[in-house]
C-alpha positions in Angstrom: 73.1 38.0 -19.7 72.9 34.2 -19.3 71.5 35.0 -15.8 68.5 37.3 -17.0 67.8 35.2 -19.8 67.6 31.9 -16.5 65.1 34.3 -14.8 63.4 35.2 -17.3 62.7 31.4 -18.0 61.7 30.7 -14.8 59.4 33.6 -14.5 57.6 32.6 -17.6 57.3 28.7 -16.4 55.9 30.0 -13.6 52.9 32.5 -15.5 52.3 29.5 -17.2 52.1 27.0 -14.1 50.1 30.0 -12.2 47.7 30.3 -15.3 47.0 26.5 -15.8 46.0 26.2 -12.3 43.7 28.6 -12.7 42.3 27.2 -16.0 42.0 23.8 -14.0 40.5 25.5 -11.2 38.0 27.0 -13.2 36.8 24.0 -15.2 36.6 22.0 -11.8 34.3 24.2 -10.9 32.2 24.5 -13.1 32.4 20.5 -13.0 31.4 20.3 -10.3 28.5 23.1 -10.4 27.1 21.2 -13.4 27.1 17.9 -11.0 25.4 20.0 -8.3 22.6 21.2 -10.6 21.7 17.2 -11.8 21.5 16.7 -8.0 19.0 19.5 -7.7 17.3 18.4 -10.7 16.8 14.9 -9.4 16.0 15.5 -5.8 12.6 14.1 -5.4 10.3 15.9 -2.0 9.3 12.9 0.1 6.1 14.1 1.4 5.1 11.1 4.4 1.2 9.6 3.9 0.1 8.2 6.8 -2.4 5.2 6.5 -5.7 6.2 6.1 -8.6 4.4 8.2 -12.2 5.5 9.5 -14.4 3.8 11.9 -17.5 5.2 13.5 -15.4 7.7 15.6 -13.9 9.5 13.0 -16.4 9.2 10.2 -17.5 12.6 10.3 -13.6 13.6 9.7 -13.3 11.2 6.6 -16.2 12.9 5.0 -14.4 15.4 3.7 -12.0 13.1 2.2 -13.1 12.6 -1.5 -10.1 9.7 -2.0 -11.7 7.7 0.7 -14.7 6.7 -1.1 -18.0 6.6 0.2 -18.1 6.4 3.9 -19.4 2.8 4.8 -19.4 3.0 8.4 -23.0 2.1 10.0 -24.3 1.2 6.7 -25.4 -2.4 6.1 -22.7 -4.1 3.9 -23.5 -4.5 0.3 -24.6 -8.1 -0.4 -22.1 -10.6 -2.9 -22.4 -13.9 -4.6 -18.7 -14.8 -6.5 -17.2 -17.3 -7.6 -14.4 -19.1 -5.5 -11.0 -20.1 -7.0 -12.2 -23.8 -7.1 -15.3 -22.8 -9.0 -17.8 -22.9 -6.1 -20.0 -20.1 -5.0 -19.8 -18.0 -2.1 -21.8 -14.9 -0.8 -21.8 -12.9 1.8 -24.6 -13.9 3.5 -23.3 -17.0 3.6 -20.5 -16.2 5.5 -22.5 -14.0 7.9 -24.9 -17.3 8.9 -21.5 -18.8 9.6 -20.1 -16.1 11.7 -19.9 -13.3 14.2 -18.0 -11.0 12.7 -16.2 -10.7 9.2 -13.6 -8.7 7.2 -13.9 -8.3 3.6 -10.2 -7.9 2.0 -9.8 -6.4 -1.3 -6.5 -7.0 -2.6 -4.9 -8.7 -5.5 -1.4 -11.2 -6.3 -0.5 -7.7 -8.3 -0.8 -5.4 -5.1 2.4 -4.8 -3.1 0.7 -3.3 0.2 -1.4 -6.5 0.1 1.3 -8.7 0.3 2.9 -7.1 3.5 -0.9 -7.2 4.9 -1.4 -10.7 4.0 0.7 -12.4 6.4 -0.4 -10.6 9.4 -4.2 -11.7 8.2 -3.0 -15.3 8.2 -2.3 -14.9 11.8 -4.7 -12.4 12.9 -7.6 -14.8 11.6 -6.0 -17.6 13.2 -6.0 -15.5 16.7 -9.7 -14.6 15.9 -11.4 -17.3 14.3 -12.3 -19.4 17.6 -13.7 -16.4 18.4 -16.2 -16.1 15.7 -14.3 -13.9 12.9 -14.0 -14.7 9.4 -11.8 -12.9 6.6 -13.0 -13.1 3.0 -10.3 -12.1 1.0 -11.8 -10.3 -2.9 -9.4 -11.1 -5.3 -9.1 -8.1 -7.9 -7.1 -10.3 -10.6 -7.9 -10.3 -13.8 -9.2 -13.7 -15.7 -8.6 -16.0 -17.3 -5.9 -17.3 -14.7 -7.5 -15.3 -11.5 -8.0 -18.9 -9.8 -4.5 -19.6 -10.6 -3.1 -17.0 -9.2 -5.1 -16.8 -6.5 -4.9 -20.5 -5.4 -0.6 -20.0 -6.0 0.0 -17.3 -4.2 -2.6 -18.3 -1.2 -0.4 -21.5 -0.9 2.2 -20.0 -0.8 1.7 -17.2 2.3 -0.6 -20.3 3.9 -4.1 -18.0 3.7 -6.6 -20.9 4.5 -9.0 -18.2 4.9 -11.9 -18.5 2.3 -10.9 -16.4 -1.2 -13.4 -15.4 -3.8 -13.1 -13.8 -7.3 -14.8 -10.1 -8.2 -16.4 -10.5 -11.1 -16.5 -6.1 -10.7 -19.5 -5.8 -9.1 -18.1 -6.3 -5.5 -15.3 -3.3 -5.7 -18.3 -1.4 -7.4 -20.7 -2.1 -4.9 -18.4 -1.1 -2.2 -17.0 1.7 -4.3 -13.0 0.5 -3.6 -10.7 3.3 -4.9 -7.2 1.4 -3.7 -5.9 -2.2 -2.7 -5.7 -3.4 0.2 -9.2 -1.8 1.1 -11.1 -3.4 4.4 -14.2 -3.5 5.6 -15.2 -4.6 9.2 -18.6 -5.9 9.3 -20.6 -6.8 13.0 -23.2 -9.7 13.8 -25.9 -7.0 12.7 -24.2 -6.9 9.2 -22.9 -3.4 9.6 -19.9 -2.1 8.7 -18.0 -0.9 12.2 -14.6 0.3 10.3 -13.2 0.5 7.2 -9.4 1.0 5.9 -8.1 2.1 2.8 -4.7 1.0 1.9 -1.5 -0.3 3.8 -2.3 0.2 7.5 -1.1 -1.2 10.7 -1.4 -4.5 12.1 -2.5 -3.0 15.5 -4.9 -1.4 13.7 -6.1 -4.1 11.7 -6.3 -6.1 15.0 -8.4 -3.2 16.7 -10.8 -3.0 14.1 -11.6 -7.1 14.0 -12.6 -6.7 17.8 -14.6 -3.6 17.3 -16.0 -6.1 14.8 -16.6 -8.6 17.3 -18.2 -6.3 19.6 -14.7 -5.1 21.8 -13.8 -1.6 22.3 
């Protein structure tokens, strides 16, 4: 009697052992269902964007690209007189009388992409200067500490190159959509190439002796 009574205790333990596990199991899985779902639910598509640049090769393609703006290549370079971070005046004209060739930076102390770009500019224009290429960097900061910030940061990534302050009418007159934005202007006061956004140094490199009249 003892005996059955034995087995039939451990019978029941074990149900109840067999059936918790399976409770347990259960509930795990649906843990870790839930888990999977707020992994799907934050999984983000990482679609690559390549930079995008024109020059007058490829400026029937970027036609048909409505975020490019306005295609300036083999147009004559809108004309500017702005203020310089010093409080002197500077136009563009000014600097073509000086020079061979120039590039006309738009960017701004807020602009991430510019930062990474600014560096290779300060060596790039170093390389390229005794050569007869200028960079004009178009500061898109807001006022009233534009010239601070400007004259700060320049110091600080050692751009010597000349800087001067859009008052709005440049980035209008050359219709800039996004920061960094180049333009690559020749002798003849054309523009020869033209990027939009973070690209390349090899690139930016190719385009100032296109500028100066290389291939």
């Amino acid at each position: 009697m003892k005996r059955n009574i034995l087995v039939a205790g451990i019978v029941i333990v074990a149900l109840a052992v067999i059936g918790w596990a399976g409770v347990e199991n259960y509930h795990q899985r649906q843990v870790a269902q839930q888990k999977q779902q707020e992994l799907e639910s934050q999984r983000v598509e990482l679609v690559p964007v390549g930079p995008r640049s024109t020059d007058a090769t490829t400026a029937d393609a970027a036609k048909g690209d409505a975020s490019m703006g306005p295609e300036m290549v083999n147009k004559a370079a809108p004309e500017f007189n702005l203020a310089t971070p010093d409080g002197g005046k500077l136009s563009l004209t000014a600097l073509r009388k000086q020079h061979k060739a120039l590039m006309v930076n738009f960017w701004a102390t807020w602009c991430v992409p510019c930062k990474v770009e600014m560096p290779w500019l300060v060596e790039l224009e170093k390389q390229y200067a005794p050569q007869g290429l200028e960079i004009v960097g178009v500061s898109e900061d807001d006022p009233p500490d534009a010239a601070d910030k400007v004259k700060k940061y320049t110091a600080k990534v050692g751009a010597g190159y000349p800087m001067v302050l859009d008052d709005g009418s440049a980035v209008k007159s050359f219709d800039v959509q996004d920061f960094p934005t180049s333009f690559y202007i020749s002798a003849d006061g054309k523009v020869v190439a033209q990027s939009v956004g973070l690209v390349g140094r090899d690139e930016i490199e190719a385009n100032m002796r296109k500028a100066l009249g290389g291939k």
